[in-house]
C-alpha positions in Angstrom: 121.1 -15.6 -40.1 119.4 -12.8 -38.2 115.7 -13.3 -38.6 113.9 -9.7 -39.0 110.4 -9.4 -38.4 108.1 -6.6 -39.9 106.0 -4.8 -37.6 102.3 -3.2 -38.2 103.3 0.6 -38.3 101.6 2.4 -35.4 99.5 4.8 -37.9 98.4 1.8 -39.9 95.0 0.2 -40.1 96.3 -2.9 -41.4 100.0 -4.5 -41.6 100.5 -4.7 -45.0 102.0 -8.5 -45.2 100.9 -10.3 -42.1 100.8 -13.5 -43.7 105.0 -13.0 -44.5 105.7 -11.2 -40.9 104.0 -14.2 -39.4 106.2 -16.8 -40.7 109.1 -14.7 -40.0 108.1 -14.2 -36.3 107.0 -18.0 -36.5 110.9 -19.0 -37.3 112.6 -16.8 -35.2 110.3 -18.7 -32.3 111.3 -21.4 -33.4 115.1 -21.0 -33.7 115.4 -19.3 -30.4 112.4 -21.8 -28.4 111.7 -24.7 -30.2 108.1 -25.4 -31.1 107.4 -25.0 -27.3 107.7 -21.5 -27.6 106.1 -20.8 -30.5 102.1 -19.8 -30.5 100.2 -17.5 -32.9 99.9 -14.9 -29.5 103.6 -15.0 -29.4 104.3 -14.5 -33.1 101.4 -11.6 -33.6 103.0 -9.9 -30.4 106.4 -9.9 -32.6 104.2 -8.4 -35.6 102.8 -6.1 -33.5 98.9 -6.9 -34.3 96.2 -8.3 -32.1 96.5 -11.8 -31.3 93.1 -12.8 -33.4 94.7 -11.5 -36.3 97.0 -14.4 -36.7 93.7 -16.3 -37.7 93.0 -14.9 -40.6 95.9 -16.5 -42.4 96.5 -19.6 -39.9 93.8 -21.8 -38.1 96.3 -23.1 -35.5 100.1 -23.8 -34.7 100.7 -25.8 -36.9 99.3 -24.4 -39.7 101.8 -22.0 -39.5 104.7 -24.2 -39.0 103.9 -26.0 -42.1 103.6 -22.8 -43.7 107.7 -22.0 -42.2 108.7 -25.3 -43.8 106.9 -24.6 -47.1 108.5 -21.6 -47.6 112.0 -22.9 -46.4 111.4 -25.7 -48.8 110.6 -23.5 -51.8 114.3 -21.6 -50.5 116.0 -25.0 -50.4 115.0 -25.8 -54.5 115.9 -22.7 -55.4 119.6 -22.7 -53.9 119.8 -26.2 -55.4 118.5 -24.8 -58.9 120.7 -21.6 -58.8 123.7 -24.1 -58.7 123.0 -26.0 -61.0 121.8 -23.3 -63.8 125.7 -21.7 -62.7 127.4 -24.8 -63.3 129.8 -24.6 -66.0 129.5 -27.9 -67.4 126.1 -29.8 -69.1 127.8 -33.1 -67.8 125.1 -34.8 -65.2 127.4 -35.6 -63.0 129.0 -32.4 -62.7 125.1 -30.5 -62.2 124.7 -33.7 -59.2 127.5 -32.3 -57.9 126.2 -28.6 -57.9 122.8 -29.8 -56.3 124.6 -31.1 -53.6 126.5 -27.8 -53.1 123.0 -26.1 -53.7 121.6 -28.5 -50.3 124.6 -27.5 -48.7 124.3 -23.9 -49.3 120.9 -23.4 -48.3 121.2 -25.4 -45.0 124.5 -22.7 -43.7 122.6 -19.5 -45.2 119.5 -20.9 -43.5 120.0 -23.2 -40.2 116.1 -22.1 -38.5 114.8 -22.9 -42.3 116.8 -26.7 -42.3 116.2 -27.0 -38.9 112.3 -26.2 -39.2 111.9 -28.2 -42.3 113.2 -31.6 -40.9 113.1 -30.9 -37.3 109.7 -30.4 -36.0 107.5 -32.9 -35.6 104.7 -30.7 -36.0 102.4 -31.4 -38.9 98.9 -29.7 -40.0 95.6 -31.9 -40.2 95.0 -34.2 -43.4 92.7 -31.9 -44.3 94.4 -28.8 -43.8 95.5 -27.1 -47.6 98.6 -26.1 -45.7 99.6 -29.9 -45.6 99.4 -30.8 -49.7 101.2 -27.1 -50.1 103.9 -28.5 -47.9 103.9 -32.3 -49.0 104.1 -29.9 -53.1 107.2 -28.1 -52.0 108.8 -31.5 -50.5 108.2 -33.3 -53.9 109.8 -30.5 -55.7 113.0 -30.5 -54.3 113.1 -34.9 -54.0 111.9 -34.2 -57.6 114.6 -32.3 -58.8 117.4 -34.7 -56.9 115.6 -37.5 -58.2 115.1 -36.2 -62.4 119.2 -35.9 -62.3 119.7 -39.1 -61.3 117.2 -40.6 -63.6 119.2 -39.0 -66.0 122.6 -40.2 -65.4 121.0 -43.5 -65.8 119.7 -42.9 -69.4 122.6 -41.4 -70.2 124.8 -44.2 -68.8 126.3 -42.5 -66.6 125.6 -44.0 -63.4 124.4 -47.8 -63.3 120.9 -48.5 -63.8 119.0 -49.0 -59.8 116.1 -47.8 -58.3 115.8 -44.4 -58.8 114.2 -43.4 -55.6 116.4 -45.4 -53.4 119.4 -44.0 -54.9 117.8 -40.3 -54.6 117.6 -41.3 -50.9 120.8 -42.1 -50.2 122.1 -38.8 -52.0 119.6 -36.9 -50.3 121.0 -38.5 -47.4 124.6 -37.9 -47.6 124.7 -34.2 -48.2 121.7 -33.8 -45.0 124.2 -35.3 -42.4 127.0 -33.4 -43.9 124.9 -30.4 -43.5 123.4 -31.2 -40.1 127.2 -31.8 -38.9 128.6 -28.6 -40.5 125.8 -26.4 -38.7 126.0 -28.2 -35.4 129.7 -26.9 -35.1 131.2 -30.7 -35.7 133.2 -29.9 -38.5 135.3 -26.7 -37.2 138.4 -26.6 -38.8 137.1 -28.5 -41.8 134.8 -26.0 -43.1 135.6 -22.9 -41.7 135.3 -21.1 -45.7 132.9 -21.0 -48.4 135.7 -22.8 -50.3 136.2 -25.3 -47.7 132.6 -26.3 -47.6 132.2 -26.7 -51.2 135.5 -29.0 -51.6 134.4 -31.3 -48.5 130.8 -31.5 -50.2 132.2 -32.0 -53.5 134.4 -35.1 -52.3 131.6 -36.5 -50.7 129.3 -36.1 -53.4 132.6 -37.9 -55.8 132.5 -41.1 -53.5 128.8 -41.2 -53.9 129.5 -41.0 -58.1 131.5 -43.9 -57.4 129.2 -46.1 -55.7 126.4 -45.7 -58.5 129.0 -44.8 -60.9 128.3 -46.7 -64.2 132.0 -47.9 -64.8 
C-alpha cells in the first residue's frame, strides 16, 4: 500500500489535519525505517510544518506510534466487521469464518498498519490517554473475536472451554497465516484474492474442528 502523506499548502496558515498527516507520515517512517527512523522532526518535515508543531497533538514518539496502532486497530475491526455483516449465512460458524477472512484482509491491504500494531515495541506512558485509546481499540477487535465464539458455545455449536483461551488460539492462527502471507512465504499459495480466502477458510475449518461441538 502506498502511504500518502498531506502536506501544509504553502499559502496556508495552518495545515488543515495535522493530527491525520502525522500518523500517515508516522507510518510511512515506520514501514520504510523501523521505529529508528521515525521522530516527530522527521514526520512534521513530511507534513511540511515546523517541527514544534508535531507537539500540539503528540507529546513524544511514542505517543504517536500508539496513535498509528490505534488507528490501524480501529481499520483491523472494521475489515473483520465488513465481513461478517457480507456474509451470506447467520450460521456462527460461517460469520467465524468471515472474521478470519476479515483479519486476513486487513493485514494484505495494510502490511505497515499489521506490522505497526504488533511489531513495535514502543508503548506510551501509563499515564498517557493515548495508551487506554489504544488498549480501547485492542479490546474491540479481541472483543468481537471473542462475542462469536461465546456464541457458538450457547448455541452449541462449538464445545463449551474457556472463552478467552480459545479466542487466543483463533486469534492466533489467522496472525501467523497473515504474517507468513505478507512476508512472501506463501508465494504460489496465495498469489489471488481467491487463493487467500480458500487457504484462510481451510484453516479456519480445522480450527471448527478442534472446538467443534460434535
Amino acid at each position: 500500500m502506498s502511504i500518502r502523506v498531506a502536506r501544509k499548502r504553502p499559502d496556508a496558515y495552518q495545515h488543515g489535519d495535522l493530527r491525520r498527516a502525522l500518523v500517515q507520515a508516522g507510518l510511512k517512517l515506520l514501514g520504510e525505517h523501523g521505529v529508528a527512523g521515525l521522530s516527530l522532526r522527521a514526520a512534521a518535515e513530511l507534513a511540511g510544518v515546523s517541527h514544534a508543531a508535531p507537539y500540539r497533538h503528540f507529546r513524544d514518539k511514542n505517543a504517536l506510534v500508539a496513535a498509528i496502532a490505534e488507528e490501524g486497530l480501529k481499520l483491523l475491526t472494521r475489515s473483520m466487521r465488513a465481513e461478517i455483516d457480507a456474509c451470506s449465512s447467520r450460521d456462527v460458524l460461517a460469520r467465524l469464518l468471515a472474521a478470519g477472512n476479515g483479519y486476513v484482509s486487513f493485514a494484505l491491504a495494510h502490511p505497515a498498519y499489521f506490522r505497526t500494531i504488533f511489531g513495535e515495541k514502543v508503548w506510551p506512558d501509563k499515564n498517557d490517554p493515548a495508551k487506554a485509546a489504544l488498549v480501547a481499540a485492542g479490546q474491540e477487535s479481541l472483543g468481537l473475536l471473542r462475542g462469536l465464539i461465546a456464541e457458538g458455545m450457547r448455541s452449541g455449536k462449538l464445545r463449551a472451554g474457556d472463552t478467552d483461551q480459545i479466542a487466543l488460539a483463533a486469534w492466533s492462527m489467522v496472525h501467523g497465516l497473515s504474517l507468513l502471507i505478507i512476508d512472501g512465504q506463501l508465494t504460489g499459495l496465495t498469489d489471488t484474492p481467491a487463493a487467500v480466502r480458500a487457504v484462510t477458510d481451510n484453516l479456519g475449518r480445522m480450527l471448527q474442528r478442534g472446538i467443534g461441538s460434535a
